[in-house]
N, C-alpha and C positions, 0 to 999 in steps of 0.2 A: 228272439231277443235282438233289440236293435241296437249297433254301435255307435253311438255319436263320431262326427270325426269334422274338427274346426278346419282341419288344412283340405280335405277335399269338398268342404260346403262353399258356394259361394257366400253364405251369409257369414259361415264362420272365419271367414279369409278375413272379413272388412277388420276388425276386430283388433286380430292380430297386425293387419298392416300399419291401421293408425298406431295403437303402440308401439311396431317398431320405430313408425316415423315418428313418433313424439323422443322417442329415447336418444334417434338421431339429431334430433333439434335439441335438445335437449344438452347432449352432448358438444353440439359444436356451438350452441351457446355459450356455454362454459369456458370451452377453446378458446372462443373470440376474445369471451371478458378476460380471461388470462395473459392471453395474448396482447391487451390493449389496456392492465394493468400497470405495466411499464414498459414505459417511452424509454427513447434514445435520449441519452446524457450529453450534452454540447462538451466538448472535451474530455467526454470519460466514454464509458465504452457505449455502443447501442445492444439496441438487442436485437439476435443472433448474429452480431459483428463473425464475420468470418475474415475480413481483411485487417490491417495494422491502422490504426487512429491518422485521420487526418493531421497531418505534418504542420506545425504552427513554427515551424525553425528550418531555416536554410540546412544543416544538416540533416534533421530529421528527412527534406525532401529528399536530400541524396543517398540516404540508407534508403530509404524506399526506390529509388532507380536504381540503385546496387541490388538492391533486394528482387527486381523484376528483372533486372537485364542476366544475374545470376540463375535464376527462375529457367530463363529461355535458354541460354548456353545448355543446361543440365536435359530441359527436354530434350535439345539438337542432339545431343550428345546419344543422349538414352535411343530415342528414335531411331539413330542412326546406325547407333553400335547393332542393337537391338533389331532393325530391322533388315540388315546388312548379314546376319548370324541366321536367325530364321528362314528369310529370302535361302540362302546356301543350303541349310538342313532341308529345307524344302524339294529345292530344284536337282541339287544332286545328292538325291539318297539313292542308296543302293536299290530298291525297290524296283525303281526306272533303268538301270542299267548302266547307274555310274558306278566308276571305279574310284578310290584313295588316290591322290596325286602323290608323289614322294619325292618331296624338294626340302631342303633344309639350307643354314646360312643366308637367306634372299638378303640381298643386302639394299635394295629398296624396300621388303616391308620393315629392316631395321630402322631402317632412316626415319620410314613416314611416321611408325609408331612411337617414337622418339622425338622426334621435331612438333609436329603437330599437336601434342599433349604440353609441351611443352610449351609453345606461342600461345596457348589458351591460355594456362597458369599466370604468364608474363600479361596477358590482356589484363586478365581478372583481378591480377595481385596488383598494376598499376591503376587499373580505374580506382580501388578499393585503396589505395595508400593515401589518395585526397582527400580522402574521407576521414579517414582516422587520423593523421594528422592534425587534420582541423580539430579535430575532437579534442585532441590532447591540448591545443594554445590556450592556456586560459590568458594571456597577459592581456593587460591595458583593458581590463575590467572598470565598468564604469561602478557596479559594487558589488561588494564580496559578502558573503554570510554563509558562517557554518551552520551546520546540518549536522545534529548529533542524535545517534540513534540511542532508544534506552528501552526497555523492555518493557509496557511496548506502547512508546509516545517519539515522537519527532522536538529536539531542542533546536531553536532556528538563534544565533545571535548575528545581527548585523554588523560588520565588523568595519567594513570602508564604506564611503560612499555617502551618499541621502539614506538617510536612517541610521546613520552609524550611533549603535550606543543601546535601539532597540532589543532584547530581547525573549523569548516568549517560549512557551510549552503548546508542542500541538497534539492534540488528543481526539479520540472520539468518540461523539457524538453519546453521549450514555443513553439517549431513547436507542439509539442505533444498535447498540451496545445489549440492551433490556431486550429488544424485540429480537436478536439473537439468541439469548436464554430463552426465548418466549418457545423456541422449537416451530411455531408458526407466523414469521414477519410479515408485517404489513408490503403489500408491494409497494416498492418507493423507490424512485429512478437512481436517489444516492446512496443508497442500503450500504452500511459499512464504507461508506465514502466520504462522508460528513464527519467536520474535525468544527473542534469550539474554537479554534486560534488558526485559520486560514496561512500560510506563507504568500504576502504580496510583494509582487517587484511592479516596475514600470516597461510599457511596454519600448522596445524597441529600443534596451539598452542592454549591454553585455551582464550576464548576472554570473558571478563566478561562484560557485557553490562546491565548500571544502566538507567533507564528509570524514567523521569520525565515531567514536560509538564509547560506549560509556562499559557496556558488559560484553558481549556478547555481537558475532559480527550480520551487520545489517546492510540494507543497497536501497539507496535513494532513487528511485525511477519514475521518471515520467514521460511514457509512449509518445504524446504528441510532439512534448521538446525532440524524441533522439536520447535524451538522458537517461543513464545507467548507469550508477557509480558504486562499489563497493564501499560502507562505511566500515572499520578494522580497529579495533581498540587499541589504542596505544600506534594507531599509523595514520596520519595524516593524509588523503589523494582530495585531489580536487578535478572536476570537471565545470562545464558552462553551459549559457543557453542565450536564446534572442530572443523573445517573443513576437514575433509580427503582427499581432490580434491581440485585443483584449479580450476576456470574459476568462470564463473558470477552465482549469485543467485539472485532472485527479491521475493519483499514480498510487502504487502501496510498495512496501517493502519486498520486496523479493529476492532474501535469502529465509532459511529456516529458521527463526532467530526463537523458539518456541511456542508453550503451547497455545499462545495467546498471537502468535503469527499475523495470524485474519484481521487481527482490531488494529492495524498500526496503518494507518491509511494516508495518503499525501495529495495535499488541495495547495492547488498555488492558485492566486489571483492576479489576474496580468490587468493595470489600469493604466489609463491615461495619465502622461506625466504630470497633467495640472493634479487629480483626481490620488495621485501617489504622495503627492507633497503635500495634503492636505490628513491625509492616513498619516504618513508620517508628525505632522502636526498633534494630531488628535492621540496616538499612540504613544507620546513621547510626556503628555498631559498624564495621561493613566497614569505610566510608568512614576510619572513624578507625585502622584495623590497617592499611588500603593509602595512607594520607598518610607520604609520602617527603622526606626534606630532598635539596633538589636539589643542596644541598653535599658530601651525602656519597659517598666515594668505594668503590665498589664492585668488587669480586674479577671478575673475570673467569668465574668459574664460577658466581657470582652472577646474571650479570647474562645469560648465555646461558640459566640456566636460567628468569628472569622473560620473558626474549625469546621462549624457544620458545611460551609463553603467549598473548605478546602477536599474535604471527604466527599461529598457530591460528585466533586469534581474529579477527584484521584482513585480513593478508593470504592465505592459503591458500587462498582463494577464487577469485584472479585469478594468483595465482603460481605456485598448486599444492603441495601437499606437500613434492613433491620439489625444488622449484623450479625446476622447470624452465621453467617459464609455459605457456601453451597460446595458439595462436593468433597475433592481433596482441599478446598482452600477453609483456612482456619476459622471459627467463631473468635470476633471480638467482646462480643459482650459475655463475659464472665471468664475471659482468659485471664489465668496467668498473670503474666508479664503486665496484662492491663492493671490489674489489681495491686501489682507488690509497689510497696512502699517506695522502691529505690526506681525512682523516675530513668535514671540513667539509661536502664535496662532496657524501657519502652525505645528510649534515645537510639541508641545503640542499633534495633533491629531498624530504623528506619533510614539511619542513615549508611549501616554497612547492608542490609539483607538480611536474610537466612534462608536454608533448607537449600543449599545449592540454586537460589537464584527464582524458587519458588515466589520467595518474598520478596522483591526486585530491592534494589536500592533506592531512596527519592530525597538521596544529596541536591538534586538538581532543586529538589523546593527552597525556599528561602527559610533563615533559621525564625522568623515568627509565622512562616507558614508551618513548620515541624513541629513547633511549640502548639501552635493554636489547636492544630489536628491531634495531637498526642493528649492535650487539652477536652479534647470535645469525646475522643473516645474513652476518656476518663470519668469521664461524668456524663456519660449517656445512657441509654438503655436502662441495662440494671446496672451498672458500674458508679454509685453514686460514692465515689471515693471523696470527692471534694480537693483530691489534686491540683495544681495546676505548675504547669510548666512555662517561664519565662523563657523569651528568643535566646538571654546572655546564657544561659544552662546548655545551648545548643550549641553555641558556640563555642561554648569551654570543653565540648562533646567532639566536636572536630577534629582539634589539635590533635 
């Protein structure tokens, strides 16, 4: 009886080789297209970034030479100790026919190891004090805008300056948002980086940015500036920045601010001063076409259709489209609170919260954005209650 055998036939080897070499192409095909799915981001990170973002700020560049010339002291240091210890166990081990030396008190290696540790610190803590220093002036800002963190969106208001008067909700990107629940996201350079209301300043002017928080404590960072500021509820700090370039920068929050952490992303756009005053122009237009008298009393079909806007925009993220919610987060349509009679009720959860902060607060909307959205989930889905809620109901809600 004969045994076939592919690995010691020549003919049965061909077989198996090309297969494997198909599985390896095959493979590093896939590599490649993965790998060449997404590019490097001009101000936000590349890919496999292993160094710190290109420095677009006078500071930033000297964190980064604090950062390497720190780097090299610590090698000297390691090397040296390190190599000086070794070398010793090495040469005089007992093995060879050394003995224990037995001296104590030296009053030269007191000195050296005392002094010499010492004039590093004094190096390093004085290069480093120029630094933070700087960090800390924010004075004679050419313009200022708070930075208010909320669970989990960025509130920017312009407070001095060019744009004084603007201000805006920054949020993100709900395809960005979608393809995250998706469990399989599209590859895209700005994945969870992409916000619907950008923060722009003008390049090459002091931007002094005061950081605060509405719940919960937040930090406004952006690697290329240098910038990293704690925002603290109920505390005021502020930091600055310069931009020397225009184009886009991106940063996220980074402290733990919950479980929605990930979605709180920061896109500032640095422009040319003629190209800033022209945003500010065109922004300031909006703002005046979408300024509402909270007195006025609004149609019903009005105010569902400003709602379905405002939901898109705010909630569909956590509640879903459909509303049905997902997860621990609640179904809108056939709640509760949606349903009952006393309007108040719905009021109340959006402008204080609930479930310990599950349900964030969104005072920051305006009272006929609250009305119109309280509005739309009232008469949507199956909720054909026929309710509606005016902006003055929200505001008599405040007080």
């Amino acid at each position: 009886m004969k045994t076939m055998s592919f690995t010691h036939s020549p003919r049965g080897r061909a077989p198996l080789q090309m297969l494997s070499r198909s599985a390896l192409a095959a493979g590093a095909a896939l590599l490649s297209q993965a790998a060449m799915a997404v590019n490097n981001l001009p101000g936000g990170p590349a890919v496999r970034q292993l160094d710190m973002h290109p420095a677009v700020t006078k500071i930033a560049e000297q964190q980064h030479a604090l950062h390497y010339f720190m780097l090299v002291v610590c090698i000297v240091i390691f090397v040296a100790v390190f190599g000086v210890m070794f070398y010793s166990i090495f040469k005089h081990r007992k093995s060879v026919g050394h003995k224990p030396a037995n001296f104590h008190e030296s009053v030269t290696v007191e000195v050296a190891w005392t002094v010499v540790p010492f004039l590093i610190v004094i190096v390093m803590g004085a290069m480093a004090t120029r630094t933070v220093v700087a960090q800390k002036d924010t004075s004679n800002a050419d313009l200022t805008i708070k930075a208010t963190g909320y669970q989990w969106k960025w509130g920017y208001d312009y407070l001095k300056g060019e744009g004084e008067g603007i201000n805006f909700l920054s949020t993100l990107d709900l395809n960005h948002r979608l393809m995250s629940d998706s469990g399989k996201p599209t590859p895209t350079d700005d994945y969870l980086l992409k916000v619907d209301n950008p923060l722009v300043v003008p390049v090459d002017r002091k931007v002094r940015i005061i950081t605060t928080a509405n719940d919960v404590i937040h930090a406004w960072m952006v690697p290329a500036f240098g910038v990293k500021q704690d925002a603290i509820p109920g505390f005021v700090r502020d930091t600055w920045f310069r931009a020397e370039k225009t184009g886009d920068f991106y940063g996220q929050c980074v402290e733990l601010c919950g479980k929605e952490h990930a979605y709180m992303p920061i896109h500032v756009k640095v422009l040319s001063q003629a190209d800033y005053a022209k945003w500010v122009e065109t922004k300031k237009k909006e703002m005046a076409a979408k300024a509402d008298d909270p007195n006025k009393e609004w149609k019903l079909e009005e105010l569902v259709a400003r709602g379905e806007k405002v939901y898109a925009a705010n909630c569909a993220a956590c509640h879903q489209a459909s509303g049905k919610g997902a997860g621990p987060i609640k179904p809108i349509d056939g709640a509760a609170v949606v349903l009952d009679a006393d309007k108040t009720k719905q009021i109340k959860v959006l402008l204080n919260g609930q479930n310990n902060g599950a349900m964030p607060s969104w005072k920051q909307l305006s009272d006929t954005e609250i009305a119109a959205v309280i509005t739309f989930t009232k008469n949507n889905w199956s909720n054909k209650t026929g309710q509606v809620v005016q902006p003055s109901e929200v505001v008599a809600a405040r007080k």
